[in-house]
C-alpha positions in Angstrom: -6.2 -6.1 3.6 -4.8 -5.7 -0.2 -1.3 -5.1 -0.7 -0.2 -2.9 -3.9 2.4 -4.6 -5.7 4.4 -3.3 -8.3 5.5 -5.2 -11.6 8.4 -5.1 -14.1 7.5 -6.3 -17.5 9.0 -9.2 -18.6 10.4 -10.1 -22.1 11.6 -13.5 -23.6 15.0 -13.7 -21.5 13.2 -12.2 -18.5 10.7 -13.1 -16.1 8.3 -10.3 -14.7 9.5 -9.0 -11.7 7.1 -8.3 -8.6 7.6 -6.3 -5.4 5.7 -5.6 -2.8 6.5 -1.9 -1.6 5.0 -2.1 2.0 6.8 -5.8 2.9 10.9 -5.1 3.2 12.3 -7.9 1.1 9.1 -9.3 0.0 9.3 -10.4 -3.7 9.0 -12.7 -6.3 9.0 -13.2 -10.3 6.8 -15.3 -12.9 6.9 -16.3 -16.6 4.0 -14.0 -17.5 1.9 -11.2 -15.9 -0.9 -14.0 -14.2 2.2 -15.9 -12.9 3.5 -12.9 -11.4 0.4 -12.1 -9.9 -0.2 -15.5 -8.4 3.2 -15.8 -7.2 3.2 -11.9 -5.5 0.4 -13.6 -3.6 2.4 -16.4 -2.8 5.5 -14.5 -1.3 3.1 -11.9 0.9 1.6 -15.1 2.7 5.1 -17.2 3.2 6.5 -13.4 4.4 3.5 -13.1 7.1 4.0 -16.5 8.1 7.6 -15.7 9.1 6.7 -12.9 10.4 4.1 -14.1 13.0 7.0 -16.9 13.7 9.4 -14.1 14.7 6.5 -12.6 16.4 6.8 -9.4 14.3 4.3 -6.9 13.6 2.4 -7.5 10.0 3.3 -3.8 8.2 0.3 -2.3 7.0 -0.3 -1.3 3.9 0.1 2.4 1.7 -2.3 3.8 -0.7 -1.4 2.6 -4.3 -0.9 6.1 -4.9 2.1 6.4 -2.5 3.3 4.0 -4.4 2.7 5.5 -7.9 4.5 8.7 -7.0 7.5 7.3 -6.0 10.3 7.3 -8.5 11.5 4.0 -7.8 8.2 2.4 -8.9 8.3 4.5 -12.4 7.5 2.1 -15.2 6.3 -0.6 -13.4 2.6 -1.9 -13.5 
């Protein structure tokens, strides 16, 4: 299953943010946009392995269009 993600631009004082809409609290940042990308990966897989540890359900996952319409997403990639 593919998660959407959503990602702030980053400048030269800033990394690029990531957040993953359908995974409460799951986020990360890199240095550049592939960075970011790897490292979204990266935070989805260490939040699941928590989860599973707490024996929590794994939240499944929203049209990227959900996401897109949401105003709290507006700007982001």
């Amino acid at each position: 299953m593919l998660y959407p993600i959503a990602i702030s631009t980053g400048d030269s004082d800033h990394a690029w943010g990531v957040e993953v809409p359908d995974i409460a609290g799951c986020f990360s940042a890199g240095d550049d946009l592939d960075d970011a990308m790897a490292m979204a990966r990266e935070a989805i897989e260490g939040h699941f392995e928590i989860l599973a540890e707490d024996g929590a359900p794994i939240p499944c996952a929203q049209k990227v269009t959900v996401h897109a319409a949401n105003p709290q997403y507006a700007g982001c990639t």
